[in-house]
DOKOLPA-310346 format. One line per 3 residues: number of its first residue (from 1); their letters; for each residue x, y negated, z negated of N, C-alpha, C. Coordinates in nm, 4 decimals, always signed. Layout:
NUM> A> X/Y/Z/X/Y/Z/X/Y/Z ~ ...
REM end
This chain:
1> XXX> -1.3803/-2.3990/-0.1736/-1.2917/-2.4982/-0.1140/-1.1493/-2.4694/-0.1592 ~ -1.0741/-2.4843/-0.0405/-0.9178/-2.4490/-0.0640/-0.8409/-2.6025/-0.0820 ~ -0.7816/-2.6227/-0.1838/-0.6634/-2.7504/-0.1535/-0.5348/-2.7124/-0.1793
4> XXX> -0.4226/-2.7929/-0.0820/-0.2914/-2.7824/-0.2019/-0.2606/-2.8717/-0.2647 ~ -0.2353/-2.8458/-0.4046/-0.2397/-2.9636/-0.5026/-0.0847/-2.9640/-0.5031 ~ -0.0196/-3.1009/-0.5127/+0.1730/-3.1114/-0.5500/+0.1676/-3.1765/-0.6705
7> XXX> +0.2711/-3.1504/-0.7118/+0.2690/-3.2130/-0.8687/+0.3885/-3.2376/-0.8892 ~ +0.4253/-3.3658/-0.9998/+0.5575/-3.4403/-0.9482/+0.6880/-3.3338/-1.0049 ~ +0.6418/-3.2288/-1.1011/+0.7314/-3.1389/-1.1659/+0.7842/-3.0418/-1.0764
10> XXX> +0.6792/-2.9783/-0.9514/+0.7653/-2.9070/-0.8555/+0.8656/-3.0278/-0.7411 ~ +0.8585/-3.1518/-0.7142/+0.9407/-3.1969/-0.6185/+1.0884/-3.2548/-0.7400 ~ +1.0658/-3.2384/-0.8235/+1.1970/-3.3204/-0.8881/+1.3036/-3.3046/-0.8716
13> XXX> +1.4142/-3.3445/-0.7834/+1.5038/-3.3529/-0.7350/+1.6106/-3.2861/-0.8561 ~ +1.5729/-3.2552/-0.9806/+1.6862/-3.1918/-1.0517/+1.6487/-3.0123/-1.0454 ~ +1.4924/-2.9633/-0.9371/+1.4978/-2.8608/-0.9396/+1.4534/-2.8454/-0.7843
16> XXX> +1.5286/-2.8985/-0.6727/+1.5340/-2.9147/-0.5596/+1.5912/-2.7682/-0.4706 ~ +1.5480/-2.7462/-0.4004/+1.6093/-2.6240/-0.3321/+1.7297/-2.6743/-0.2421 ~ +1.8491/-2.5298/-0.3061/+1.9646/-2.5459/-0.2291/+1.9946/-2.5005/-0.0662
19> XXX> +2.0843/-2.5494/-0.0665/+2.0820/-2.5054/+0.1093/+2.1247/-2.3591/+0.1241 ~ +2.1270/-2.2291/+0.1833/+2.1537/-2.1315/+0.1652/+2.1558/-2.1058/+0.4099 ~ +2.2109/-2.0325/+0.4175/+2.2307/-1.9620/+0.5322/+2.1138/-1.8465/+0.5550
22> XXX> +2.0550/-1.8409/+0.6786/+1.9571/-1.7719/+0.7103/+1.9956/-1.6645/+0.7645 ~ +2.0724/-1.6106/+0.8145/+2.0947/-1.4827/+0.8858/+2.1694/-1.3921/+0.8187 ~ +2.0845/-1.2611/+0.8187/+2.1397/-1.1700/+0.7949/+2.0978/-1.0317/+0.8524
25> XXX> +2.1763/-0.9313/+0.9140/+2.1784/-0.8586/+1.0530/+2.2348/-0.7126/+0.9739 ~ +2.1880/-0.5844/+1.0090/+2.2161/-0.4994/+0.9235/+2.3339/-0.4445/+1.0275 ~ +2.4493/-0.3816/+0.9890/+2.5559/-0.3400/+1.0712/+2.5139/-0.2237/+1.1538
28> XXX> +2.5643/-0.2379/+1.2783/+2.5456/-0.1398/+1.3745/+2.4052/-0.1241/+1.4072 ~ +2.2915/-0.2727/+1.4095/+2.1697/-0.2972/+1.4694/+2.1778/-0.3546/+1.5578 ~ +2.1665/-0.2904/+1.6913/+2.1509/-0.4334/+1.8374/+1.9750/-0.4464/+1.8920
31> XXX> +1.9702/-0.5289/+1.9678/+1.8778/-0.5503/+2.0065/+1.7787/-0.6180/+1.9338 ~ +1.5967/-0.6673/+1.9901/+1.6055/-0.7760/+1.8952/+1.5095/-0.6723/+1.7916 ~ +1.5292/-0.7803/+1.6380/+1.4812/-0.7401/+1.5133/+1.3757/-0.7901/+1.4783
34> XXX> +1.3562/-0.6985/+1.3308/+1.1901/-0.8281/+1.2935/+1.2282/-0.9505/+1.2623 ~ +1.1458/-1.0268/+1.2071/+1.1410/-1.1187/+1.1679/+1.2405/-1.1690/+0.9991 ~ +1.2428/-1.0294/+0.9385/+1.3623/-1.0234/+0.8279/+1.4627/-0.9917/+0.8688
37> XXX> +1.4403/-0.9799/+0.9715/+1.6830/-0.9297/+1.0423/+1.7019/-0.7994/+0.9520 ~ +1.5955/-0.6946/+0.9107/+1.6741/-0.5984/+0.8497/+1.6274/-0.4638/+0.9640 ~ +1.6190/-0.4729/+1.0301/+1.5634/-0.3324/+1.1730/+1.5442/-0.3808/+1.2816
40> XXX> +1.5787/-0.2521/+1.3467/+1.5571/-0.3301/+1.5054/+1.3993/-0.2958/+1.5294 ~ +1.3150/-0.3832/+1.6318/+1.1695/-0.4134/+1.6237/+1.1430/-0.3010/+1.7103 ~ +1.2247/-0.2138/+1.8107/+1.1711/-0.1470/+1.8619/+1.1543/+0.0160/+1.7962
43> XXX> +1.2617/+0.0041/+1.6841/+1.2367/+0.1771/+1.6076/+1.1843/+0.1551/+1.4901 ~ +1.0827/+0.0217/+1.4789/+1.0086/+0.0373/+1.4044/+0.8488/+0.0437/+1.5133 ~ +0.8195/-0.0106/+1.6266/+0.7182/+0.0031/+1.6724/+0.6836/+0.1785/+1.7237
46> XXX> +0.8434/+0.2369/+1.6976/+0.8380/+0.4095/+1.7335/+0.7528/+0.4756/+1.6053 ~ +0.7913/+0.4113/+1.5306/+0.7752/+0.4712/+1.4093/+0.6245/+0.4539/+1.3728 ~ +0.5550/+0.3343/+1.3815/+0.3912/+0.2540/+1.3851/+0.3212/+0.3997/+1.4722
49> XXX> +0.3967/+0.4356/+1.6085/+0.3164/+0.4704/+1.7079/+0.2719/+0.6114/+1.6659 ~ +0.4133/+0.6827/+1.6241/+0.3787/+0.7931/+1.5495/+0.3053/+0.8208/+1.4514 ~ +0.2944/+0.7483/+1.3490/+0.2197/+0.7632/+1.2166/+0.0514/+0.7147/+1.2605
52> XXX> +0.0639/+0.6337/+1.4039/-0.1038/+0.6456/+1.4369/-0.1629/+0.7281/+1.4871 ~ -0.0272/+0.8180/+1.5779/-0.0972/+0.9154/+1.6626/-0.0957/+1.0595/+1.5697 ~ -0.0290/+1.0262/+1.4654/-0.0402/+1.1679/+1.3570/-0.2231/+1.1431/+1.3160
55> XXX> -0.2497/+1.0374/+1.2569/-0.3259/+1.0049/+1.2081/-0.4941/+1.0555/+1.2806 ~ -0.4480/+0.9604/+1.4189/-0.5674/+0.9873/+1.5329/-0.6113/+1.1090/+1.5725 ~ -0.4962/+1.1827/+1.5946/-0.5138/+1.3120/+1.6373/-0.5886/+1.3940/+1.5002
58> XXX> -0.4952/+1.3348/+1.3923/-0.5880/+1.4356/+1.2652/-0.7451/+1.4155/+1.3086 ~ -0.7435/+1.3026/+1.2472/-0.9424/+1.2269/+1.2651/-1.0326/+1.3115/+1.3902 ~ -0.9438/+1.3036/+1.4826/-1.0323/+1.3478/+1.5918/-1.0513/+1.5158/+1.5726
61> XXX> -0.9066/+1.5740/+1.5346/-0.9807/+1.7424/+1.5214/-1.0367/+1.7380/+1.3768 ~ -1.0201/+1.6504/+1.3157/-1.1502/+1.6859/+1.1438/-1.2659/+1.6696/+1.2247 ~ -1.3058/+1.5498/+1.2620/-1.4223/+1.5253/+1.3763/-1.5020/+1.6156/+1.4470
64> XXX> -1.3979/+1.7012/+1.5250/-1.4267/+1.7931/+1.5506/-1.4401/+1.9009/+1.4958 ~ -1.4482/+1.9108/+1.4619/-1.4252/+2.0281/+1.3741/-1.5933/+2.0524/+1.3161 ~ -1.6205/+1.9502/+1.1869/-1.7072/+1.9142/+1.1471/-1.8595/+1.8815/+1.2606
67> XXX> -1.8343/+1.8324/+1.3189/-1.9173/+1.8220/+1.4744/-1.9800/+1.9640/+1.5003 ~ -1.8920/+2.0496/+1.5112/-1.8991/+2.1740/+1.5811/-1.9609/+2.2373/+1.4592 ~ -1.9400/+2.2545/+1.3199/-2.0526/+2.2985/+1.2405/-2.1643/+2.2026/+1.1860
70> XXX> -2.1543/+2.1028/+1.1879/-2.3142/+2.0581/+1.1525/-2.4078/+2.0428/+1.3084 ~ -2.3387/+2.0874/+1.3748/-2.3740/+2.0891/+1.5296/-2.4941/+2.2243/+1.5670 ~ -2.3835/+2.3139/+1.5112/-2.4632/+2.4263/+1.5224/-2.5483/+2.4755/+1.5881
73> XXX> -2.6332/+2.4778/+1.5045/-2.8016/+2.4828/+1.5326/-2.8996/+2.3579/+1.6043 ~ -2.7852/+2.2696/+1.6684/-2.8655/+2.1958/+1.7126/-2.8774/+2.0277/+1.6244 ~ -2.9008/+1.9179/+1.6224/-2.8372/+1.8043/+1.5697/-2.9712/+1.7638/+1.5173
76> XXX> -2.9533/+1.6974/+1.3786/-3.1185/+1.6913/+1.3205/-3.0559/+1.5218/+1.2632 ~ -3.1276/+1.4606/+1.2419/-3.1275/+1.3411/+1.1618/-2.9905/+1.3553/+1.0266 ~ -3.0202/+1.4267/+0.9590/-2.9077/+1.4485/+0.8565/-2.7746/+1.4619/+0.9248
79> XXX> -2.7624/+1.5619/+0.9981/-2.6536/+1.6130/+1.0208/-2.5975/+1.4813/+1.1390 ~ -2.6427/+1.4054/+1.1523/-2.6045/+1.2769/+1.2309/-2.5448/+1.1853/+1.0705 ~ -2.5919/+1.1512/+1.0414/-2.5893/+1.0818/+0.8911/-2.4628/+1.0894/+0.8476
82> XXX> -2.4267/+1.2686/+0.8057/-2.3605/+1.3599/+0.7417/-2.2430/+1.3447/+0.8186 ~ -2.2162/+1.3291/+0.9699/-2.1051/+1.3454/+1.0135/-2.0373/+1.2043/+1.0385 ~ -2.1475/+1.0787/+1.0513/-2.0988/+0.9792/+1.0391/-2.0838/+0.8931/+0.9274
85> XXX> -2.0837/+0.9783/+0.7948/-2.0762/+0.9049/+0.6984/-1.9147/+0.9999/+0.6535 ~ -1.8958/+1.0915/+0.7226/-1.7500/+1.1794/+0.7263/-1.6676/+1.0981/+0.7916 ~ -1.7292/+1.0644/+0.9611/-1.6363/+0.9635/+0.9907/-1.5777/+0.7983/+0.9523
88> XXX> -1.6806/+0.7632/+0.8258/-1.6369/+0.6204/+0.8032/-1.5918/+0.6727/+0.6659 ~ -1.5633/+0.8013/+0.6326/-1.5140/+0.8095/+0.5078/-1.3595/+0.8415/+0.5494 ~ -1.3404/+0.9387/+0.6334/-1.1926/+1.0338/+0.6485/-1.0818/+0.9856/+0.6817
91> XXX> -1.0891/+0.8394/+0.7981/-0.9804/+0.7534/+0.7985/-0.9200/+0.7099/+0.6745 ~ -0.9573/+0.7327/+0.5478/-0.8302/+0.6814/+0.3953/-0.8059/+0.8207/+0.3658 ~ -0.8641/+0.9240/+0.3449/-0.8321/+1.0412/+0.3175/-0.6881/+1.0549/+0.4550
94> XXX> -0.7174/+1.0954/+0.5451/-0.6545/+1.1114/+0.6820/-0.4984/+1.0345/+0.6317 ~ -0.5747/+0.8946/+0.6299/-0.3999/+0.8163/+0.6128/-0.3303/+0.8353/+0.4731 ~ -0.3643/+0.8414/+0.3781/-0.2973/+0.8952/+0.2584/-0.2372/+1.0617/+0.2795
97> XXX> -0.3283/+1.1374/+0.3086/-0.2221/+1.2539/+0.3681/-0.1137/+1.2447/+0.4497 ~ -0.1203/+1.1728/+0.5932/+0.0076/+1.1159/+0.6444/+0.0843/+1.0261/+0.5414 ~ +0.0343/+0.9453/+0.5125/+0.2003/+0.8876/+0.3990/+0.2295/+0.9453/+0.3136
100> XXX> +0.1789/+1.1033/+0.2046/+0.1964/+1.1227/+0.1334/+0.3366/+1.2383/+0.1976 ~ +0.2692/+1.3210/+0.2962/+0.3667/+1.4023/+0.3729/+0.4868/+1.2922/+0.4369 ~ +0.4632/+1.2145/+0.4730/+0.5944/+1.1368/+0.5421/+0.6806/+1.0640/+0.4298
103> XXX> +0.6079/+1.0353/+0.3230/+0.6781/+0.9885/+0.2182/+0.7412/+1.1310/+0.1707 ~ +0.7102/+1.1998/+0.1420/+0.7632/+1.3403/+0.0498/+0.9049/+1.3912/+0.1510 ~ +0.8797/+1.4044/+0.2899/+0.9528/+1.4085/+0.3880/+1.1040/+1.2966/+0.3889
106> XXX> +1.0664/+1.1751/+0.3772/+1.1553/+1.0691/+0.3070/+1.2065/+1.0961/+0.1947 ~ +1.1986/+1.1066/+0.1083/+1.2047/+1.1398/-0.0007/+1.3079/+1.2492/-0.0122 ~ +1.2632/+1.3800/-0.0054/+1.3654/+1.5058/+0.0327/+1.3718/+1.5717/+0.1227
109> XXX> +1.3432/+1.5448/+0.2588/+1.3793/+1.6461/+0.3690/+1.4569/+1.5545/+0.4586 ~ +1.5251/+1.4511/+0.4215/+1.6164/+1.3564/+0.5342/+1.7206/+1.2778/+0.4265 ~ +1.8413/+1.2831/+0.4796/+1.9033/+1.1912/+0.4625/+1.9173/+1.0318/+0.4174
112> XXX> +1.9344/+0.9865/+0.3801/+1.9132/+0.8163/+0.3549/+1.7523/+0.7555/+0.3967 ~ +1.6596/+0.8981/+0.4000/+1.5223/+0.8799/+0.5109/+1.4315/+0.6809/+0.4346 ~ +1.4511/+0.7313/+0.3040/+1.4177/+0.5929/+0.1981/+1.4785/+0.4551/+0.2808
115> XXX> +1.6232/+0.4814/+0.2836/+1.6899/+0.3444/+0.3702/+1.6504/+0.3105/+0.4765 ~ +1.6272/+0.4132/+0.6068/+1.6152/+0.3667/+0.7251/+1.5080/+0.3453/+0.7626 ~ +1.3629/+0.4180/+0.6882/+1.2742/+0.3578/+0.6668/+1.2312/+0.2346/+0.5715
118> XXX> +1.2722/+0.1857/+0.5161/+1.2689/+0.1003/+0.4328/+1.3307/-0.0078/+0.4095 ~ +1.4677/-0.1008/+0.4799/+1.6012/-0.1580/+0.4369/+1.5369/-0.2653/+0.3713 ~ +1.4279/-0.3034/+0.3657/+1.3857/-0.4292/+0.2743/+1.4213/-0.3610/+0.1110
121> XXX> +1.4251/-0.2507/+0.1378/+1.4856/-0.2346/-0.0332/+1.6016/-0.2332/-0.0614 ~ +1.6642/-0.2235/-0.0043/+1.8377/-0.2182/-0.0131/+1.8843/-0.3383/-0.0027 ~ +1.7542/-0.3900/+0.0994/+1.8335/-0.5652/+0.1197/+1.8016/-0.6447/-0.0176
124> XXX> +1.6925/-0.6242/-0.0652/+1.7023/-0.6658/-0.1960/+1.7957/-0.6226/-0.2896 ~ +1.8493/-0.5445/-0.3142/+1.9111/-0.5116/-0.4184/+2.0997/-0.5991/-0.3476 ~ +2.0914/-0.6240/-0.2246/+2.2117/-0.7035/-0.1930/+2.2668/-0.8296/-0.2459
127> XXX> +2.3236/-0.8798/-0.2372/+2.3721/-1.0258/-0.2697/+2.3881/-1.1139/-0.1069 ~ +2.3395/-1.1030/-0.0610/+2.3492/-1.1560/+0.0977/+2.2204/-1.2687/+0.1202 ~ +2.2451/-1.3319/+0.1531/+2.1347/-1.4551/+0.1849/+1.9779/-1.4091/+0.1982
130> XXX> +1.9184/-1.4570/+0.1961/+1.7607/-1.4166/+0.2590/+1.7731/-1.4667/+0.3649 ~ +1.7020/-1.4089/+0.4670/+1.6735/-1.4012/+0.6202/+1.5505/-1.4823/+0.6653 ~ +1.4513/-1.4775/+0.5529/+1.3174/-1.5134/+0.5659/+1.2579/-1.6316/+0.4529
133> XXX> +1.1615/-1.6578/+0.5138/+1.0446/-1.7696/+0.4725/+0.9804/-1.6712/+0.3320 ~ +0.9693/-1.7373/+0.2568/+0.9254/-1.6815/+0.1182/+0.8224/-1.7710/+0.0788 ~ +0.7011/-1.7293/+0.0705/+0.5668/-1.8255/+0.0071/+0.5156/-1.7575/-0.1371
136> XXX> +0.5634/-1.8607/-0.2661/+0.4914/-1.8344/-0.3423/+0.3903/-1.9569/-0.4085 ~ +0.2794/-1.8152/-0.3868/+0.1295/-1.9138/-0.4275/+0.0787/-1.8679/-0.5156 ~ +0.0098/-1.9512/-0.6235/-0.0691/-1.9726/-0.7113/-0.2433/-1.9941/-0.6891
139> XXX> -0.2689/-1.9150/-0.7383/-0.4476/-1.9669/-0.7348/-0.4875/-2.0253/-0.8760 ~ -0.5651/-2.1041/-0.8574/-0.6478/-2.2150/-0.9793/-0.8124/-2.2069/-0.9727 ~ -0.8998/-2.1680/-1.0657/-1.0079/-2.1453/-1.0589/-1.0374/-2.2256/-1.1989
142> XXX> -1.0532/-2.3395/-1.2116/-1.1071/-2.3551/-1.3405/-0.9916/-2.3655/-1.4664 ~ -0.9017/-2.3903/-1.4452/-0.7654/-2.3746/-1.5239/-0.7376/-2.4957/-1.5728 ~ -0.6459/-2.5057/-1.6743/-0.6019/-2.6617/-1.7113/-0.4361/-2.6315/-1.5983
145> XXX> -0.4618/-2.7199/-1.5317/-0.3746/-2.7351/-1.4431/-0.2280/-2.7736/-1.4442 ~ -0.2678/-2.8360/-1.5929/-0.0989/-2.8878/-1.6212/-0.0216/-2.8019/-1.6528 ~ -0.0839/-2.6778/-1.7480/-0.0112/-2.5818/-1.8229/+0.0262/-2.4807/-1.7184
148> XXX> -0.0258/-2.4462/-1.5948/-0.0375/-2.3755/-1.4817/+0.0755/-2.4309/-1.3755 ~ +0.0955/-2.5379/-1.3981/+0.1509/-2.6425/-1.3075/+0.3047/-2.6578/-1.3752 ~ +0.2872/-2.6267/-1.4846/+0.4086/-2.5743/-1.5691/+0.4901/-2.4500/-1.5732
151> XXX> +0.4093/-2.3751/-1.5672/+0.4455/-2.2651/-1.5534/+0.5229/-2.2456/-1.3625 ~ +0.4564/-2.2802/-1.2416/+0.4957/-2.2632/-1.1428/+0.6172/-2.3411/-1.1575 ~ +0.6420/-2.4783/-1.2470/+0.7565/-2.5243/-1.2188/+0.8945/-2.4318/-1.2624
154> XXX> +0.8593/-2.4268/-1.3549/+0.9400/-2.2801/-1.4545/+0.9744/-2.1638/-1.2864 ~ +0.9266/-2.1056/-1.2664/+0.9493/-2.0478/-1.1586/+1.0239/-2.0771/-1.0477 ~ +0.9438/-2.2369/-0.9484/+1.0607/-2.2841/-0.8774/+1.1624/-2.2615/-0.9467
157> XXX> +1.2461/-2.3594/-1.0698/+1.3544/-2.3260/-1.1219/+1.4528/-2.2605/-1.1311 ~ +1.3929/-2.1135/-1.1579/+1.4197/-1.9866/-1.1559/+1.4910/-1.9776/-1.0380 ~ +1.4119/-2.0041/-0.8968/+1.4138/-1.9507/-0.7888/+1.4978/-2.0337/-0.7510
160> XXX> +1.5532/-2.1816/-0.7834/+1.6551/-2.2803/-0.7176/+1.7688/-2.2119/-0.8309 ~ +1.7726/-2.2088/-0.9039/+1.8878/-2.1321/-0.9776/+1.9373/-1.9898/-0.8827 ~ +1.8736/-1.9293/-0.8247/+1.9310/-1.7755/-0.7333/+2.0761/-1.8954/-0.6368
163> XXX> +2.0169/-2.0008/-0.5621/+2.0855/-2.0356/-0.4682/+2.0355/-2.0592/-0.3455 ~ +1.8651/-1.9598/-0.3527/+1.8127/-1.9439/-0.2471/+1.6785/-2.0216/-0.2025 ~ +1.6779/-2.1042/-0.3309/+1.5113/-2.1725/-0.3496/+1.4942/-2.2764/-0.1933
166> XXX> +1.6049/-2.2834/-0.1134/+1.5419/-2.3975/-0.0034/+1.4309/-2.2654/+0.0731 ~ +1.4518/-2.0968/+0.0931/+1.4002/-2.0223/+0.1356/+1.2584/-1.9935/+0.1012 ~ +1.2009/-2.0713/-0.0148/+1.1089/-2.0351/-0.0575/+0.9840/-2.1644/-0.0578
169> XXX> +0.8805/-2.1360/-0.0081/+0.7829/-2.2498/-0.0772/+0.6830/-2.2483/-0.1418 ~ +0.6635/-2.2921/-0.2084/+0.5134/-2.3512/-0.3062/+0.4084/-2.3680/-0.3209 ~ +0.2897/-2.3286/-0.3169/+0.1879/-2.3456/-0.2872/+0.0743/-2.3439/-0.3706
172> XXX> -0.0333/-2.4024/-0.4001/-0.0854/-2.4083/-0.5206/-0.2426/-2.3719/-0.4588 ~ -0.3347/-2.2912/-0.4747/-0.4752/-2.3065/-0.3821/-0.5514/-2.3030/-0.4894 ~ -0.6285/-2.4430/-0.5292/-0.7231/-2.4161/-0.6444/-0.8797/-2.3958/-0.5034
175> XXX> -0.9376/-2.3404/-0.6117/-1.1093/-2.3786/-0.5654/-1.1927/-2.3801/-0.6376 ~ -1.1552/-2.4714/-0.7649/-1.2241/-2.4697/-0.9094/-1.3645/-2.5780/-0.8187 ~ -1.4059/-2.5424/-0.9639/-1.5896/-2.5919/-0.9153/-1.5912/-2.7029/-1.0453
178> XXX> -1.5389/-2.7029/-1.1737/-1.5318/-2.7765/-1.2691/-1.4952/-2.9141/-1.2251 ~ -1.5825/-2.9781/-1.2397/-1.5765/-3.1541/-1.1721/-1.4489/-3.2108/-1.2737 ~ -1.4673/-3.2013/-1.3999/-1.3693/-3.2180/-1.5135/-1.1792/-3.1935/-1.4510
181> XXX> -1.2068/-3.0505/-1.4176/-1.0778/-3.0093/-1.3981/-1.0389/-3.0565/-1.2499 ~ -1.1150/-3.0276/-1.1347/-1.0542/-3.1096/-1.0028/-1.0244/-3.2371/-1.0355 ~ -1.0817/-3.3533/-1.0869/-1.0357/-3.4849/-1.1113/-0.8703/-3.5033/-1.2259
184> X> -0.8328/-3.3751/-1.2660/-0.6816/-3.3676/-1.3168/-0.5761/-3.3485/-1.1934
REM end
């Protein structure tokens, strides 16, 4: 069972979230963006399409490939087994080789390749508003809740001290089973 529990230490009006401005647009981006305002949505769906069809195309000639020698001689019980236990294995192999080459490629064979793939890192390291909805949650399994409940307040805090805490919310999901501790 999921609840959200509130507790009077996260609403206290002396650690209340400030008002802060939502938009922020990276220079020389038109058209529309994600949902963080840091790229435009369509050269990132270029970018999705490629890294699937690198991917697909790998899978399908390993596939093949493999097919064509346990094929061989003709298809026996094993070699059915053998090639479909290749195919529910090779899709993480497959995709870690594509990000490891496209990362390494980022990395040193492009220009700013880190930034323009990436601006959520740069935008962090900015001083410019947040753009986005920020959820931080806590899980509770059996915990003394107050000391837990302390600690998240400590945090809001933190986070209304940036400037930016109205951007962020709270969330607490216990699913303790301890009859003792749900009745706190």
């Amino acid at each position: 069972m999921t609840d959200m529990v509130t507790d009077t230490a996260l609403s206290d009006p002396a650690i209340a979230p400030a008002a802060t401005p939502l938009a922020l647009r990276p220079r020389g981006e038109t058209g529309p963006m994600t949902p963080a305002g840091l790229q435009n949505r369509r050269s990132l769906a270029l970018r999705r399409a490629v890294v699937l069809t690198l991917n697909l195309v790998t899978l399908g000639l390993l596939t093949w490939g493999i097919a064509e020698v346990f094929g061989a001689g003709g298809w026996s019980l094993s070699d059915i087994v053998i090639v479909g236990c290749f195919m529910i294995g090779a899709p993480w192999t497959v995709m870690g080789l594509w990000n490891a080459v496209i990362g390494l490629w980022l990395l040193h064979g492009r220009r700013e390749g880190i930034a323009s793939a990436a601006p959520h890192l740069d935008a962090g390291a900015s001083s410019g508003p947040i753009s986005s909805r920020i959820a931080i949650a806590m899980t509770l399994r059996n915990e003394d809740t107050a000391r837990a409940l302390d600690r998240l307040a400590e945090i809001r805090r933190s986070v209304n001290a940036t400037g930016d805490g109205l951007n962020f919310d709270v969330f607490v999901l216990s699913d303790s089973s301890d009859p003792e501790i749900i009745e706190t």
